[in-house]
N, C-alpha and C positions, 0 to 999 in steps of 0.2 A: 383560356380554359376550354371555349368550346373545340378550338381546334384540337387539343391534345384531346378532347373525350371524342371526335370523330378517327382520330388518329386510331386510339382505342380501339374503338370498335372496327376499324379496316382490320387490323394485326389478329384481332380474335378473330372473324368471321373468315379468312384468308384460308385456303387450304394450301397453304406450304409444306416443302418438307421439314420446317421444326416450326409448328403451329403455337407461337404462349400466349397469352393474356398477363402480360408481366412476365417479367425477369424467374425462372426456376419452375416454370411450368414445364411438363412433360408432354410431346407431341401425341394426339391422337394417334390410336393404332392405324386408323385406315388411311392418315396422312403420312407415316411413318411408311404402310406398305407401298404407297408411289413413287417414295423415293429413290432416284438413282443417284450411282457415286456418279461422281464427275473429276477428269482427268487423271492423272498420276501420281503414285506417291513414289518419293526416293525413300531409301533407306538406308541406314546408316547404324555406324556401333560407337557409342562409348568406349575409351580404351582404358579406362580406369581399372578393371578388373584386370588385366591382363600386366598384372606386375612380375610375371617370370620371364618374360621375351623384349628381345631388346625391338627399337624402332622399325631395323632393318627384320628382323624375324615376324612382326607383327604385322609390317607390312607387303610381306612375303605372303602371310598367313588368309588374311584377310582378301588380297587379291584372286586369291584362290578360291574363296567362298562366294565370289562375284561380288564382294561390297565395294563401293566406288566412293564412300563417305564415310569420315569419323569426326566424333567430337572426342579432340585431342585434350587429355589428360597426362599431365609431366608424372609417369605412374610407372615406365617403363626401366629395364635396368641400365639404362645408358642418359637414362633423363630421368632421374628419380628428384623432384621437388615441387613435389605437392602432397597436401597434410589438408584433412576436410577441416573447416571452420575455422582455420589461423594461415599463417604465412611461414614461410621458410626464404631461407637464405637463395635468392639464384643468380648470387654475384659470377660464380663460376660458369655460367651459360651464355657463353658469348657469341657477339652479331654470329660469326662463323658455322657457329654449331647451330644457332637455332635453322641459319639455311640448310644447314645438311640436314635437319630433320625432317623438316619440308619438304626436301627433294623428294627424300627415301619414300614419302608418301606419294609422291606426285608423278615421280617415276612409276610408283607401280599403276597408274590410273586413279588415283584416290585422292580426292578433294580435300582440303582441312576447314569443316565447315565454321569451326567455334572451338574454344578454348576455356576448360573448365578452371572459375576462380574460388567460389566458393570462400571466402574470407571472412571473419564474421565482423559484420559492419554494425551491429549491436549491440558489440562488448560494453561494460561498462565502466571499466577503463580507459579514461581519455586515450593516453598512450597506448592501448593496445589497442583503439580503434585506429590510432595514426596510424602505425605498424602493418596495421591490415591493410587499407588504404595505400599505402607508399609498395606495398604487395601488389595493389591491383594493378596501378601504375606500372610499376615491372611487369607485369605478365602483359599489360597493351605493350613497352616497349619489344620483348619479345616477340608477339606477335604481329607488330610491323615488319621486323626482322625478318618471320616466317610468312608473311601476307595474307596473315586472318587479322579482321576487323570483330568479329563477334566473339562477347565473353561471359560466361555462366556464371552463373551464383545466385545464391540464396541470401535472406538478408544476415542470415547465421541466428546462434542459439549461444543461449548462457544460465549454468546454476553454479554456485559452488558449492560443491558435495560436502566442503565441510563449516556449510553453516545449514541452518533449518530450509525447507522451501519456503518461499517467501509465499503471503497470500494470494499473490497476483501475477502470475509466473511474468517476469522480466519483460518478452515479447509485447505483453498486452498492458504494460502498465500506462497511466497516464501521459507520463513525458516521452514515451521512449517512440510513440507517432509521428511527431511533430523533429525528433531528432534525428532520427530516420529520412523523414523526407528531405531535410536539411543536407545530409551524409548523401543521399542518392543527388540531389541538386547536383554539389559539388562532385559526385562523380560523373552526372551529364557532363560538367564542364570538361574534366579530364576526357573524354570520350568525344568531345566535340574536338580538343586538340589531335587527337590520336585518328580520328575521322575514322570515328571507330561505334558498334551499339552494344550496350550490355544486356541481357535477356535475365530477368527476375523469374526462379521456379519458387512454387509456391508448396507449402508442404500443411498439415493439417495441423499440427502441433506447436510448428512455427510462426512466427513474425506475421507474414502471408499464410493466414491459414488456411483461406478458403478462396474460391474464384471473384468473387466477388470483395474480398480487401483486397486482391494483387488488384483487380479493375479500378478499385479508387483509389490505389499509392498510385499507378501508372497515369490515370487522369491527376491528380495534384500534382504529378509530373510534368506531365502534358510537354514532353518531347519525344521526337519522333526517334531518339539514340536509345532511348528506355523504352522495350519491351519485356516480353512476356516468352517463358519457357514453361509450357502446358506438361505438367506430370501426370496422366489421369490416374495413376496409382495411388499418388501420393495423396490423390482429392478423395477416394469414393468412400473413405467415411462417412463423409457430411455432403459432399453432390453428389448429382445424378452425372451422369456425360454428358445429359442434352443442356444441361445450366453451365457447365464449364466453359461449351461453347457459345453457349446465348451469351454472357460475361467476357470472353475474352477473346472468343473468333479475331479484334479485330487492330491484336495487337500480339498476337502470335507469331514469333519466327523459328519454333524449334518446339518438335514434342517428344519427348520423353516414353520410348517404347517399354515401359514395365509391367508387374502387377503387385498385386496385394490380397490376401486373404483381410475380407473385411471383420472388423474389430480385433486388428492384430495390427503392433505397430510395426514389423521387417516386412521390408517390399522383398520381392521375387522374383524369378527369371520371367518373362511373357509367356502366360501361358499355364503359370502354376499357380495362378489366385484365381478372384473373384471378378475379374477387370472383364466385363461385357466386349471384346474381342470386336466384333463384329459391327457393332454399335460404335464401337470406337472409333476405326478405322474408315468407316461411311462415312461419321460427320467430320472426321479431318481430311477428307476427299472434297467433300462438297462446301466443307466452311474455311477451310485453309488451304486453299489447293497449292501444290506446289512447296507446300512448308514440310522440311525431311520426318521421317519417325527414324528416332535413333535409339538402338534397344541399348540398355542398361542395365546394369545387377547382373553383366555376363561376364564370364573370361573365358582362355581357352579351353575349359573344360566344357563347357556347354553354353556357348553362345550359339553354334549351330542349330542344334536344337530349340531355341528360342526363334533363330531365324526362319526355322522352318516352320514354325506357328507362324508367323507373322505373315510369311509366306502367302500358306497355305489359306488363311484368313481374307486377306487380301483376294485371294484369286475364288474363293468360293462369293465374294462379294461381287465379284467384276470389276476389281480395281486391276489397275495394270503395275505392279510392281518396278522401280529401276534402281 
């Protein structure tokens, strides 16, 4: 006891650059104004949006915007199998094709940092949680084939429109905790065969709604293959960005470049909401360093544009962009 209450008091008294007194406290201004970013961020695209170009076009595309990283989304006209919060068939995707898609990208300079799964591992259908599951499975197999280890998703979402809402939306009822953590176990284990991590995004309305449940399904986890994918879009209804990071700094491998108009539930391209830009960007400099920001909610019509916020953000900060 005494030592946590000396502990206490060092963390408050501390002029750092994110000063709390507990978990969701906000940095003083004039500790906030000492701060400097620290190192590099890469950057990276989502290629979910960009469902009218094939592999080879996207990766033509993309090379030429200077991007050298994607979070690979089977969304493209030539790899079309992926559908948010269920599975699809990807018997037809074979070892062959998944290396040529690889290549396409890797020939042009372009990393594949992670592979989006998004399955809904909630359902409440035993069987269509199998289903989902033996999908995730397949997409690691795939992505051994293609040489990415890391894999996105959400814990998913579930109503059925044609019965009443229930009082307790699904996510948060009772048993659905405890089954979850059970469903994620058993996907560490598949991930420890595949020598492979899976990255949990967190969203406000979902399962994970806030930074602080991703922080304690991830701790009840307590393996080092089960991370964390930082959406600050999908959070600033209910956090701040200096609590997202006090919370999760330290299980972060992927952040999620979007935005969002607050008390509105559609995210938007970076740059067209409420999302503290600036503030963002500093503390995943200084509390993640080296972990990509990958913008999202873009396709070819205007991911440029988002990049050059993000850009341009970055460099009025003195971040050094790669």
């Amino acid at each position: 006891m005494k030592q946590n209450f000396s502990r206490r008091q060092m963390l408050c008294g501390a002029a750092q650059a994110v000063a709390v007194c507990g978990l969701g406290a906000v940095a003083p201004a004039a500790a906030r104004a000492a701060e400097k970013p620290a190192g590099k961020i890469r950057i990276g695209v989502a290629t979910t949006g960009f469902t009218k170009l094939s592999n080879a076009e996207l990766a033509k595309e993309l090379s030429g915007a200077g991007i050298k990283l994607i979070q690979l989304f089977l969304t493209q006209t030539d790899s079309s199998y992926w559908k948010y919060n269920t599975h699809v068939d990807v018997s037809t995707l074979t070892p062959e094709r998944c290396k040529a898609i690889a290549a396409t990208y890797r020939d042009a300079g372009i990393e594949i940092h992670s592979i989006g799964v998004y399955a809904n591992l909630i359902h409440p259908d035993p069987a269509e949680r199998k289903a989902n599951f033996e999908y995730f499975e397949a997409m690691m197999q795939i992505g051994a084939h293609m040489g990415v280890r890391a894999f996105i998703t959400e814990a998913g979402h579930f109503h059925d429109d044609k019965e009443p809402a229930p009082r307790i939306p699904l996510e948060f009822q009772d048993a659905v905790w405890p089954q979850m953590v059970a469903t994620a176990k058993e996907l560490d284990a598949l991930a420890a065969r595949y020598d492979a991590k899976v990255l949990f995004e967190p969203f406000y309305r979902g399962f994970l709604a806030s930074a602080k449940r991703l922080r304690m399904f991830l701790e009840a986890l307590n393996s080092p293959r089960m991370r964390a994918l930082l959406d600050a879009a999908n959070l600033i209804e209910i956090n701040d960005v200096d609590e997202m990071f006090q919370q999760l700094a330290p299980f972060i491998d992927c952040i999620h470049a979007k935005d969002r108009k607050l008390h509105t539930d559609r995210g938007v391209a970076a740059g067209k909401g409420d999302l503290d830009y600036r503030r963002f960007v500093t503390l995943a400099a200084q509390r993640t360093p080296g972990v990509p920001l990958v913008l999202e909610y873009v396709g070819a019509a205007d991911y440029r544009a988002a990049l050059d916020h993000l850009r341009n953000v970055l460099r009025e900060t003195g971040i050094e962009a790669t």
